[in-house]
C-alpha positions as CSV (number, residue, x, y, z in Angstrom):
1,X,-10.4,-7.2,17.4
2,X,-9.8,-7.2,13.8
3,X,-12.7,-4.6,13.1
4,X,-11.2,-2.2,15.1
5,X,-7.7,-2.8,13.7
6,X,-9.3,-2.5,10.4
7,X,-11.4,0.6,11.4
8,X,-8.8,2.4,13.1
9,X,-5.7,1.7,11.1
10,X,-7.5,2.9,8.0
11,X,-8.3,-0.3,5.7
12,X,-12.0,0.7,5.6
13,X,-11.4,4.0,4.6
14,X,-8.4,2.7,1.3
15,X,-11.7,-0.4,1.0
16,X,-13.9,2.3,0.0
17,X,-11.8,4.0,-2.4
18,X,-9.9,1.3,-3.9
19,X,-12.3,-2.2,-4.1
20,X,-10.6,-4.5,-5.9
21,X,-11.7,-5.0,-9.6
22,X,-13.8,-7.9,-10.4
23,X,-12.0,-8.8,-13.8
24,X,-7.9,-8.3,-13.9
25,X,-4.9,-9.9,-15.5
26,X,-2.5,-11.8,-13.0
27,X,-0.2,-9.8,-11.3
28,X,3.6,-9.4,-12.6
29,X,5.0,-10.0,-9.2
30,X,3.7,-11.4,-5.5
31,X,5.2,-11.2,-2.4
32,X,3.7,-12.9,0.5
33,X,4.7,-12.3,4.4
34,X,4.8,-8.7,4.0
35,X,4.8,-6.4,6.6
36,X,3.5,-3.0,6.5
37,X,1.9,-0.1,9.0
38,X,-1.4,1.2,8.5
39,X,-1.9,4.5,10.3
40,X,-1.5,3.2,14.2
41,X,-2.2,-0.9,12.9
42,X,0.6,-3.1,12.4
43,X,0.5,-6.1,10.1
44,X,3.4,-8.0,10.9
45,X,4.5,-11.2,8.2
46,X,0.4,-11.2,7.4
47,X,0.4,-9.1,4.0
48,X,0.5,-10.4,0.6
49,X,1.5,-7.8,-2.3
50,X,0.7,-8.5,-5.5
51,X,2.0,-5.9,-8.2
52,X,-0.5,-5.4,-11.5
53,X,0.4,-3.0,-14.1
54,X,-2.6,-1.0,-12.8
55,X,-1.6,-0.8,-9.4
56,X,-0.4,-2.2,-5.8
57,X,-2.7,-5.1,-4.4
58,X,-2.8,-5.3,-0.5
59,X,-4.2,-9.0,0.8
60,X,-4.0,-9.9,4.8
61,X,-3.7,-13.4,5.1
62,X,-6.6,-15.5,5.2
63,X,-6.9,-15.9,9.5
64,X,-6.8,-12.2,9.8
65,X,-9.2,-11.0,6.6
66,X,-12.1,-10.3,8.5
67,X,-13.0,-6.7,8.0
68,X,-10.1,-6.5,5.3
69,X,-11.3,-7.1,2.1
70,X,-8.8,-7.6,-0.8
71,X,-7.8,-3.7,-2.6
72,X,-6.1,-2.4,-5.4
73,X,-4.1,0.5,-4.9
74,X,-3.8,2.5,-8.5
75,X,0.5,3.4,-8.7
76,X,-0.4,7.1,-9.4
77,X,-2.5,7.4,-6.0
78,X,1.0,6.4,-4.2
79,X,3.4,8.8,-3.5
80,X,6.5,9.0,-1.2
81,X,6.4,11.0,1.9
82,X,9.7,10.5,3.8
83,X,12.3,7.8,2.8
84,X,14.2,6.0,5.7
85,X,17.6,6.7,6.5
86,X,18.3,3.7,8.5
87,X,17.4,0.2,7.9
88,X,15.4,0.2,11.2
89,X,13.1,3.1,10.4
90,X,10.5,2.7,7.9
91,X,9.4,4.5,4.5
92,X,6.0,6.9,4.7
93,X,4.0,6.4,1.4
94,X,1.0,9.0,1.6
95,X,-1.8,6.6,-0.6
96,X,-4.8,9.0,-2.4
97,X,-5.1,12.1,-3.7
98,X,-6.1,14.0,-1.7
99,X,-4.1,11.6,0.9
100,X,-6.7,8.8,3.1
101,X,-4.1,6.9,5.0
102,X,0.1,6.8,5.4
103,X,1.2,3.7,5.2
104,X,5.4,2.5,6.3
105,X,6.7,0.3,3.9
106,X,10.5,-1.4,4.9
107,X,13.6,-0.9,2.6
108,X,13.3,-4.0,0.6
109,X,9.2,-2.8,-0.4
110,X,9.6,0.3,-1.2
111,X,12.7,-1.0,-3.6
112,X,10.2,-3.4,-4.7
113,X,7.4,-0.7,-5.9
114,X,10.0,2.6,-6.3
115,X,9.8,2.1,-9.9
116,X,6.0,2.2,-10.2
117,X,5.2,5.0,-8.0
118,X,4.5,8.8,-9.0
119,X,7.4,10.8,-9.7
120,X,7.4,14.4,-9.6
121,X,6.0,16.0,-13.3
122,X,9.1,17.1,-15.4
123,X,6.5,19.5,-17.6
124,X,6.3,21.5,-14.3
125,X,10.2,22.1,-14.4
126,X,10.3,23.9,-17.4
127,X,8.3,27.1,-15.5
């Protein structure tokens, strides 16, 4: 069950563009009990995110890691799609460029990582 959850909700495909690093600093910030959507997967209360100045780390917890190795998701490749309106609808990050998976993030996340994500380019403004 796990390998198709990881093959069809898209953690493969973010696996093989974003393997974790062998050698990195300790994150700034973890959050464990996360929950997030991954294309059509859920992952209710099982995700721990760990923020490193070079990016977003995504862990499942350690009963449900099979097929999901640990990644490390660069802040530029991270962009917001569609903020929520309503505290029961979740936020659409698009992740790669060009995009490999969506991913919904709740309110308090995408507060958490809002900061860190790419912003749109101010040099292109002044065209």
């Amino acid at each position: 069950m796990l390998f198709l959850v990881s093959r069809f909700g898209g953690w493969g495909k973010l696996y093989k563009a974003y393997k974790f690093p062998e050698r990195i600093g300790n994150p700034f910030l973890v959050k464990s009990f996360q929950s997030i959507q991954l294309g059509i997967s859920n992952y209710n209360g099982i995700m721990t995110l760990s923020y490193y100045p070079e990016g977003l780390g995504m862990e499942v917890m350690i009963l449900f890691r099979f097929q999901h190795p640990k990644i490390l998701i660069p802040w530029k490749d991270i962009k917001l799609k569609e903020k929520s309106k309503s505290i029961f609808v979740w936020n659409k990050l698009e992740i790669g460029n060009p995009v490999i998976v969506n991913i919904s993030v709740s309110n308090k996340v995408l507060e958490q990582i809002n900061s860190y994500i790419e912003k749109k380019d101010t040099i292109d403004d002044r065209w």
